[in-house]
C-alpha positions as semicolon CSV with decimal commas, in nm:
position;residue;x (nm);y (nm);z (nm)
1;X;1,598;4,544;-4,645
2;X;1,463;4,441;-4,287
3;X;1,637;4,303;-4,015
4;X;1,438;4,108;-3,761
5;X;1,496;3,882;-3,463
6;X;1,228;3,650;-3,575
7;X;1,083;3,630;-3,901
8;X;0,789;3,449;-3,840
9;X;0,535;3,709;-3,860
10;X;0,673;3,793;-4,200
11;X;0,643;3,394;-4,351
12;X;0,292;3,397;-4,188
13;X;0,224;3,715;-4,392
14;X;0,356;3,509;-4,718
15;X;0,124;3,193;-4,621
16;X;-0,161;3,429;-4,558
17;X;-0,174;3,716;-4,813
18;X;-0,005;3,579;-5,096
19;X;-0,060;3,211;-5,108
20;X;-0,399;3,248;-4,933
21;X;-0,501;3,475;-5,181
22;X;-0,450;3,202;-5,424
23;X;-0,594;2,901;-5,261
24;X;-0,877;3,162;-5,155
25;X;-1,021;3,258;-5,486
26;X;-0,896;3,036;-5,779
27;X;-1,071;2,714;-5,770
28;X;-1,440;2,907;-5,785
29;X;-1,211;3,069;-6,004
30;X;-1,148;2,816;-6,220
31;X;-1,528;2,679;-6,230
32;X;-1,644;2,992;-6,314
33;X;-1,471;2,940;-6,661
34;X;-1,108;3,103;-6,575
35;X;-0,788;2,982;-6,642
36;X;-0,499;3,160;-6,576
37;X;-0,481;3,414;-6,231
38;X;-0,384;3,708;-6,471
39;X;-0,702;3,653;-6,596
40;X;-0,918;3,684;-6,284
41;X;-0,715;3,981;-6,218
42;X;-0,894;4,115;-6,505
43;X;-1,250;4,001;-6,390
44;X;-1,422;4,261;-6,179
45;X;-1,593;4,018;-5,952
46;X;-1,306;3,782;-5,890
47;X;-1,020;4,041;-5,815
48;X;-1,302;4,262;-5,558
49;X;-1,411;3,937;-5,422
50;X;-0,983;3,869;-5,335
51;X;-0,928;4,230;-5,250
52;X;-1,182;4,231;-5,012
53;X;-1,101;3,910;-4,815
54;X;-0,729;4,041;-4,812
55;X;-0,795;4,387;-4,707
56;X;-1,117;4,301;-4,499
57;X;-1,066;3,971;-4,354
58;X;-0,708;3,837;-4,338
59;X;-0,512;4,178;-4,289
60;X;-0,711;4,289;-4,018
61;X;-0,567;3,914;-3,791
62;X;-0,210;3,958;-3,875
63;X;0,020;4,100;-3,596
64;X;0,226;4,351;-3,805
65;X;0,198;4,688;-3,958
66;X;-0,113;4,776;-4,108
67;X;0,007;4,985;-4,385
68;X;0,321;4,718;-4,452
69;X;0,022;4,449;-4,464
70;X;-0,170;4,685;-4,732
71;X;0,183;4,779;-4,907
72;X;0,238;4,379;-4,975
73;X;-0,148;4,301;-5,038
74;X;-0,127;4,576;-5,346
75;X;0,191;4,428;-5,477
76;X;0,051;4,071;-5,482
77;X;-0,238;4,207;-5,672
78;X;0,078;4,325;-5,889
79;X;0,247;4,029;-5,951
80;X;-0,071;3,817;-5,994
81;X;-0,175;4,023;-6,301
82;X;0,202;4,010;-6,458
83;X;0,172;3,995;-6,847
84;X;0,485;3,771;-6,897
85;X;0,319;3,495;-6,658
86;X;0,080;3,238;-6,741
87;X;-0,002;3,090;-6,404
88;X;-0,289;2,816;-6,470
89;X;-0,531;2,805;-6,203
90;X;-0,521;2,409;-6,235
91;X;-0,103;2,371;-6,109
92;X;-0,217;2,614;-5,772
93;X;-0,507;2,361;-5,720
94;X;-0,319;2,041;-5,673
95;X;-0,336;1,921;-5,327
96;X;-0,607;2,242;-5,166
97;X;-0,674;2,050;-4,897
98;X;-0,382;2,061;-4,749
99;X;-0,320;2,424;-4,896
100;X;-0,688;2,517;-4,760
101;X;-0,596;2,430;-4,398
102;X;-0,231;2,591;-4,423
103;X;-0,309;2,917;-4,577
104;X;-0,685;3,020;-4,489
105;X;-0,859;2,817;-4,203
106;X;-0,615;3,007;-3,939
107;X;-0,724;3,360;-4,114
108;X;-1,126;3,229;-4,069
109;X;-1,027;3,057;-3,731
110;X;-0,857;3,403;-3,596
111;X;-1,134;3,651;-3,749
112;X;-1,440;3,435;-3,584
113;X;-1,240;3,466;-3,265
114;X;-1,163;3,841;-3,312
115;X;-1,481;3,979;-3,459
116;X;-1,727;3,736;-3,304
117;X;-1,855;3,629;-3,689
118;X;-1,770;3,443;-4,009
119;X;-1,572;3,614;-4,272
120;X;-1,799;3,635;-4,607
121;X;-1,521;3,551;-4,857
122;X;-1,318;3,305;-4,616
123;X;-1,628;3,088;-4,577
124;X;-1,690;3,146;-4,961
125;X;-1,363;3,025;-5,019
126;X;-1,407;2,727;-4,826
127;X;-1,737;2,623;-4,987
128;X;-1,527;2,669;-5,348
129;X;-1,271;2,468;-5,257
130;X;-1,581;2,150;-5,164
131;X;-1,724;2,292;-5,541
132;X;-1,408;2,201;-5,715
133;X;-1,339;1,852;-5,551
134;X;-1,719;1,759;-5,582
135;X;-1,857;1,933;-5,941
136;X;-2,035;1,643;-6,114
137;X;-1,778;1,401;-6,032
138;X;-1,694;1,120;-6,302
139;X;-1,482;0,894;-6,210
140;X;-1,166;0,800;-5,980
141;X;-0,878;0,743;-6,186
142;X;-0,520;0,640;-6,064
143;X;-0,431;1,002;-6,201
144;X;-0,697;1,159;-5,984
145;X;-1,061;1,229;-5,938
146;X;-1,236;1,337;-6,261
147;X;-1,497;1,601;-6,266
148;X;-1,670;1,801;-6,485
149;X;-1,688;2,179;-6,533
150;X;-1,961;2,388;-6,542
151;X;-1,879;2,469;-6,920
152;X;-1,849;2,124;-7,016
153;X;-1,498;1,998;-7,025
154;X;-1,345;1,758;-6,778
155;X;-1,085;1,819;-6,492
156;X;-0,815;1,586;-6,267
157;X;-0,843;1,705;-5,903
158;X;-0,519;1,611;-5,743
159;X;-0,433;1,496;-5,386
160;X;-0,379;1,257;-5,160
161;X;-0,558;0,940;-5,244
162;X;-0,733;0,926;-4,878
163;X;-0,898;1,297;-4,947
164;X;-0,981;1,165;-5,368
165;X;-1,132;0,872;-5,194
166;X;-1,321;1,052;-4,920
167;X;-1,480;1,270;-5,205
168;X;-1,563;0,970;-5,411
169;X;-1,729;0,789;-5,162
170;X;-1,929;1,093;-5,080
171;X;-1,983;1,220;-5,450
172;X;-2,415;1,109;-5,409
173;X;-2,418;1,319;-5,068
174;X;-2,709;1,612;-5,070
175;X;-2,526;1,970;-5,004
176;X;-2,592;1,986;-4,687
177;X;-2,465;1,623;-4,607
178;X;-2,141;1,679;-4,784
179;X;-2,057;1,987;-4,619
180;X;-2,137;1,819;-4,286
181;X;-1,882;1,519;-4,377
182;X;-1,621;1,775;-4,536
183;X;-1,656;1,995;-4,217
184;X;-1,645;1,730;-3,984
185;X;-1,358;1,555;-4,102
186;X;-1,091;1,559;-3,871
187;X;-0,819;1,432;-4,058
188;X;-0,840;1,717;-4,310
189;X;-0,886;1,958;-4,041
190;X;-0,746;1,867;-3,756
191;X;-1,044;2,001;-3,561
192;X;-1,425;1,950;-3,592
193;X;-1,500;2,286;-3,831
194;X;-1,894;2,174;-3,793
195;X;-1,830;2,378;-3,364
196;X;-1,831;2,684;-3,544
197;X;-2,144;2,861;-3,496
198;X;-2,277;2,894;-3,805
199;X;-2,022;2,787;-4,022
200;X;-2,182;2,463;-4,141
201;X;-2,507;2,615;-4,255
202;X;-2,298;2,968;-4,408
203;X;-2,059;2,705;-4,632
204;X;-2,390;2,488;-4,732
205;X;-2,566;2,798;-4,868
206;X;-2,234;2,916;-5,047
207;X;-2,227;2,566;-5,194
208;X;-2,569;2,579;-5,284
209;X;-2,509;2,928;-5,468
210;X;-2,193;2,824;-5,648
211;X;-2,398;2,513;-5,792
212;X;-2,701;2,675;-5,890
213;X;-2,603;3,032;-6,001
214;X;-2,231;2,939;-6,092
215;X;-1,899;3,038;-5,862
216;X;-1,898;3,410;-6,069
217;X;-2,224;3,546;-5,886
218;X;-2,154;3,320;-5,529
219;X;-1,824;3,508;-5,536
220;X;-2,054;3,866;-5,581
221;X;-2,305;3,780;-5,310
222;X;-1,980;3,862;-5,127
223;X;-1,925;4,179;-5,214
């Protein structure tokens, strides 16, 4: 047990390691034919591709112990591949927007501003998240906005109608425009995300991989 004046640093560990490891890898996850997170854990490419934007990328911004950061990374790799625990991919993507913003943008945010350059699986992360609420959309529903995956069957994205309906009305964009729009969008982001150097072109070639060579081998370009 640890007693601290402020716990703070320890929730933002929580937000950053643990639930931004989810939001981080399972909806490329997901497209590239997965179901359940003890199942990426069991896919080479997808549990590298998360180790190495933990260890790499969002450990190295956070203001506590290195080695308790590592400690807590290795035990969420733990508890992620639990055999009693069927955790579907599709109930930890319902509302990424919002889960995006919370739990990775301040990791990419503070590692541009501490390395001086975009973090590989961050930005990766970032274009899967546009894959998943844009993949050969169908239809707007009142349940949600229906798109198809890669190997064939339908899927609901879930969120708040304004974000649904942003995606909709952008769902005949080119890549490049609808990473402009998505980046740009300050009421997703709270900030223009298109001022980061490089950013916009980075996520648009991500996209572009994940939609032509499938979210398995974009995730391995990282590695």
């Amino acid at each position: 047990c640890i007693v601290v004046p402020d716990v703070t640093p320890y929730k933002k560990r929580k937000v950053r390691i643990l639930n931004g490891a989810h939001t981080g890898f399972v909806l490329g996850a997901y497209l590239a034919g997965l179901d359940i997170v003890r199942d990426c854990m069991h896919n080479d490419t997808i549990r590298d591709f998360m180790n190495k934007m933990l260890h790499e990328e969002i450990i190295p911004t956070l203001p506590l112990d290195k080695q308790d950061l590592e400690h807590f990374a290795s035990a969420v790799e733990d508890r992620f591949n639990n055999p009693f625990v069927d955790h579907e991919l599709m109930s930890i993507s319902l509302n990424s927007t919002s889960k995006w913003k919370a739990r990775n943008m301040p990791s990419l945010l503070d590692y541009v501003q501490e390395k001086g350059k975009l973090p590989a699986c961050l930005t990766m992360s970032l274009a899967a998240y546009i894959a998943f609420y844009s993949n050969d959309i169908q239809e707007l529903t009142d349940r949600g906005l229906v798109c198809r995956r890669p190997k064939g069957n339908t899927y609901i994205v879930s969120d708040d109608r304004w974000v649904l309906e942003f995606y909709w009305s952008h769902r005949g964009d080119s890549t490049e425009d609808l990473v402009h729009a998505v980046l740009a969008n300050c009421q997703m982001w709270d900030q223009d995300l298109t001022r980061i150097a490089g950013l916009e072109a980075a996520v648009a070639a991500d996209l572009t991989l994940i939609r032509t060579r499938g979210a398995e081998a974009a995730y391995a370009s990282c590695l």
